[in-house]
N, C-alpha and C positions, 0 to 999 in steps of 0.2 A: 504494500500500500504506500502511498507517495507520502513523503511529510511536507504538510503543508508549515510554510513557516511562521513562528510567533514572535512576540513583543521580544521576549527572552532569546530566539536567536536572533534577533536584530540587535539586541545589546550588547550580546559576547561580541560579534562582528563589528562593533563600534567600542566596546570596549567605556560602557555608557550603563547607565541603571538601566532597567524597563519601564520606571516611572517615567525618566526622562523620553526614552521613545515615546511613551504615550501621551505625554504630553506637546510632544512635537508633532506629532499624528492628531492631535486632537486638533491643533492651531491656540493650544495654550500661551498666555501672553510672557508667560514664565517660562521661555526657551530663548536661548539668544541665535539668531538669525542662520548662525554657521552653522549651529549644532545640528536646527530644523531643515536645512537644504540637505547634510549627511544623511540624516534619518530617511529622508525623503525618495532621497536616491539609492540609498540602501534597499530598501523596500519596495522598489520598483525593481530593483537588480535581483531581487530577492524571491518576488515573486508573491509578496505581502498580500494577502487577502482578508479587509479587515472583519470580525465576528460580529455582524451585527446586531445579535439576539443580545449577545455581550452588551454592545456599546448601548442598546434600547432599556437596559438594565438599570446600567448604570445613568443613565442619561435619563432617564424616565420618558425618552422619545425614543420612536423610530424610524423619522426622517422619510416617511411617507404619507402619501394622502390618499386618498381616497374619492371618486369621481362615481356619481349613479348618474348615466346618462337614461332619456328617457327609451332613444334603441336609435341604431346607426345603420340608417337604410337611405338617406338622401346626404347632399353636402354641406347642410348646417352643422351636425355635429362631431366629423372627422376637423371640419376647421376649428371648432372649440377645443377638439381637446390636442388637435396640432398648437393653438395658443397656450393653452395649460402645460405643454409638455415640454415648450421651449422656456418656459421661464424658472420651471421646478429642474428641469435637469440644471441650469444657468445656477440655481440655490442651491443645487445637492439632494433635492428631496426624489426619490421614488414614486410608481404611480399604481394603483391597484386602480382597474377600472374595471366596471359591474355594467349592467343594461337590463333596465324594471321591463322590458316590452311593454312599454304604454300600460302597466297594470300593477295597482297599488301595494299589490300584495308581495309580487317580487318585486316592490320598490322596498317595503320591509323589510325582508330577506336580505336584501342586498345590504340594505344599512348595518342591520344586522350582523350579517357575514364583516363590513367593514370594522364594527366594533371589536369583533372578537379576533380581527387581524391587530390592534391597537393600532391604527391610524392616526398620525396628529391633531387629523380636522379631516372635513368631507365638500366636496363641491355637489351639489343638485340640484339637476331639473327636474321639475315634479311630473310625475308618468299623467297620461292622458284619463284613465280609469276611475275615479274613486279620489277621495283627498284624506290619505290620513296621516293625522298629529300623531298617534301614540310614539312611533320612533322618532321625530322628532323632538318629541317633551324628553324620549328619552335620552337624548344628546344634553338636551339643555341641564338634566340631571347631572348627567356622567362629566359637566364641562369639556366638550366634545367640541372644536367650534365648526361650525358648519355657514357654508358661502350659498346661496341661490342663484342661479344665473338665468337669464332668458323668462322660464316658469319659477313662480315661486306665490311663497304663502305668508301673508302677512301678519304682521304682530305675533309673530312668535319669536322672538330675540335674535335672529338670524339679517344678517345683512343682503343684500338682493342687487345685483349685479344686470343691469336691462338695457333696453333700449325703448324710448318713448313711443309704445305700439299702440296707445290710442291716439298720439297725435299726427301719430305718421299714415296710421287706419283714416285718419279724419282727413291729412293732405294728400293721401291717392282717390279719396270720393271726390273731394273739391277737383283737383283736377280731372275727374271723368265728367265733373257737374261742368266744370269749364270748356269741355267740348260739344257741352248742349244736350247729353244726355239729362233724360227726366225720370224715365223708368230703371232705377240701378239695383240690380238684385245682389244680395249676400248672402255667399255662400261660407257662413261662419261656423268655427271649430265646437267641441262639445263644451256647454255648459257649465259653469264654476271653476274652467280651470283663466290661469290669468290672462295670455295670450288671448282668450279664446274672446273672455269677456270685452278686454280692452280693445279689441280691434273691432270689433261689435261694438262698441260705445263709441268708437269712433267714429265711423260708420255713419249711427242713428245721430251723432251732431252734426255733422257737414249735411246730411239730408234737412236735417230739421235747420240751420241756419242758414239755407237756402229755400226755406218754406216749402219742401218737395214733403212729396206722402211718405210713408214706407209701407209697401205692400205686405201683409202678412204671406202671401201666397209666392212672395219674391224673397222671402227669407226659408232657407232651407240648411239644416244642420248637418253636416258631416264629417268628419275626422281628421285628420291629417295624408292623409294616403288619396293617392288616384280612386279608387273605386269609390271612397267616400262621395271624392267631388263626380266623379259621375253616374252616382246614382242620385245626387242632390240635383245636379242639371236636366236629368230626365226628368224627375218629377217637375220641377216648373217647365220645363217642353211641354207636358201633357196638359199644361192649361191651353186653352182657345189661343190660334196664334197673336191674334191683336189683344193678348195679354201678357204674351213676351216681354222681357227687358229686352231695354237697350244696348244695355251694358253691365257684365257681372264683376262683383269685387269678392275674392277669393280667400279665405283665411290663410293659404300660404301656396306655393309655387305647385308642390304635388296635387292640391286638390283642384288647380285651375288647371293640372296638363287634364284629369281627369274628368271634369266639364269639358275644358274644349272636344274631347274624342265625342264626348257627349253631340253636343253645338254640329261637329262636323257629321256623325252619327242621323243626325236631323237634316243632313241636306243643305245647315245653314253655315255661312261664309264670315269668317272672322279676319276683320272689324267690321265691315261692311253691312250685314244686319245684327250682330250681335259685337260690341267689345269684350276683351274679357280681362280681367287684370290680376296678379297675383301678390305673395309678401313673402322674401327669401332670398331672393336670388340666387336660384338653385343653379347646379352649372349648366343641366340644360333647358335654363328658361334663352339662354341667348343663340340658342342654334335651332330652336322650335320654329316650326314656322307658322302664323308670323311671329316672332321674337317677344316675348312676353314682356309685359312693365310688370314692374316691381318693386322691392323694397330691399336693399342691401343691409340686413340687420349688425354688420360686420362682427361675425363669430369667430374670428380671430382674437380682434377685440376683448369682446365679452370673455373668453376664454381666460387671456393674458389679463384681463384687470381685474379676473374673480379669482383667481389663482394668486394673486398679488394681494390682494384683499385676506386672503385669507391664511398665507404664510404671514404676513404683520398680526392678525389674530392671534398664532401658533407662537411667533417667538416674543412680540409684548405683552402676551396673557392679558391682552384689551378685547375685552367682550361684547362692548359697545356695536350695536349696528349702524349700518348709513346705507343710504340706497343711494348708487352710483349707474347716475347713465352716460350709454354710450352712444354716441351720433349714430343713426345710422343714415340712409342716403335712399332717395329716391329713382330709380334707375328708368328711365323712360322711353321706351320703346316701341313697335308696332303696333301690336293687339289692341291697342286704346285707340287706334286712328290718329295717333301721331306717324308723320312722315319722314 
């Protein structure tokens, strides 16, 4: 069996305590410069491999975190957690990442399984499913500090990491309202979760401060996934055609490819009798044809500033929340009858 080598054969070889290795290994401000470049280089010569379980012991940390995405089947959250991944390796920390599939139960689980890996904190979006506190009270118990990013759940001690999705919901209506659409249908996400609501609130203000109706019959709920959106586009299809919208606004990128199949399904021509607009910027909302509008919520962003957020948690023992937004960006394209 190979021996892997320790603190103590790094000392014989230096001719040094193994306190002082470890202290030089650690970034102890109690080693003088020369000693800590030896050590350094010894250990790399050496083949040093340092014991984690060890150092999380003694440290009462383990220099990892913890991420519940809600599930990584489109381009928003490979970019979130490429931002989370450059700034934790940049700090030293490791990354455990879990996936609730849009359901609350293995969003439990997952937190769960986190705790019991002892993660320093946790980053999460809250799964599409069900909303449950009990594993988050239990963070709050355990001193666990935990980030929300994109989705999240308010007044519960936990800081929130977003982008202003009801006001950016409310500036892609105005601008569909600005092309002289009147009939504008919404095909918004499920129910109580944030995203879903805010962009739906969005939505019903730009309608209503343009004195426009909002059709109950032009509002249709469905998920985040292609099939959701087009089976929400079929049902208002099936109303009388001169009850059609003009123009549909989409809870995000995936459910507007799956209206428009819908739209094109029906024989009808996008922009030209129907606009359709999305919120994402998914990567192929710009090679669809015609090229979808959108919203660039920029998950790189949210990623690197809720990852940042929440190692300042981890190493100032500052428990304090803030909700910090991030610009996102309006992306304007085709499908709306822009040229």
């Amino acid at each position: 069996m190979a021996h892997h080598p320790t603190l103590k054969d790094i000392a014989q070889e230096l001719n040094i305590s193994s306190m002082t290795v470890s202290r030089a290994l650690n970034d102890s401000p109690n080693v003088d410069e020369d000693t800590r470049e030896r050590v350094i280089k010894a250990a790399k010569q050496m083949g040093y491999i340092p014991n984690k379980i060890a150092q999380s012991l003694v440290n009462k940390r383990t220099k990892t975190i913890g991420v519940v995405v809600p599930e990584i089947v489109n381009t928003f959250q490979p970019e979130v957690i490429r931002g989370i991944e450059d700034v934790t390796y940049n700090a030293g920390f490791n990354l455990l990442l879990t996936q609730s599939g849009e359901n609350s139960e293995r969003e439990e689980a997952s937190i769960g399984t986190l705790i019991s890996q002892r993660v320093d904190g946790i980053l999460i979006s809250t799964a599409e499913t069900g909303q449950s506190y009990g594993e988050f009270q239990r963070l709050v118990e355990l001193d666990i500090p935990f980030v929300f990013y994109d989705r999240y759940i308010r007044d519960i001690g936990a800081s929130i990491v977003r982008i202003d999705d009801k006001g950016f919901a409310s500036k892609m209506t105005r601008h569909l309202i600005g092309h002289g659409y009147r009939r504008i249908a919404n095909i918004r996400g499920p129910k109580g979760l944030s995203v879903s609501d805010d962009r739906f609130t969005g939505y019903v203000d730009a309608m209503e401060e343009a004195g426009l109706a909002i059709h109950p019959e032009l509002v249709a709920e469905a998920g985040f996934r292609e099939f959701g959106g087009y089976n929400a586009m079929n049902n208002i299809l099936e109303l009388p055609e001169k009850q059609w919208p003009e123009a549909v606004f989409c809870v995000n990128d995936p459910a507007a490819f799956g209206a428009l199949q819908s739209i094109r399904a029906h024989g009808v021509k996008v922009p030209d009798d129907i606009a359709i607009v999305g919120f994402s910027d998914d990567m192929r909302s710009a090679v669809i044809g015609p090229p979808l509008t959108t919203v660039n919520p920029k998950p790189y962003e949210q990623g690197k500033r809720a990852v940042q957020k929440l190692i300042e948690c981890i190493e100032r023992h500052d428990s304090r929340s803030e909700e910090i937004i991030v610009e996102a960006e309006l992306i304007v394209r085709k499908s709306c009858g822009c040229i």
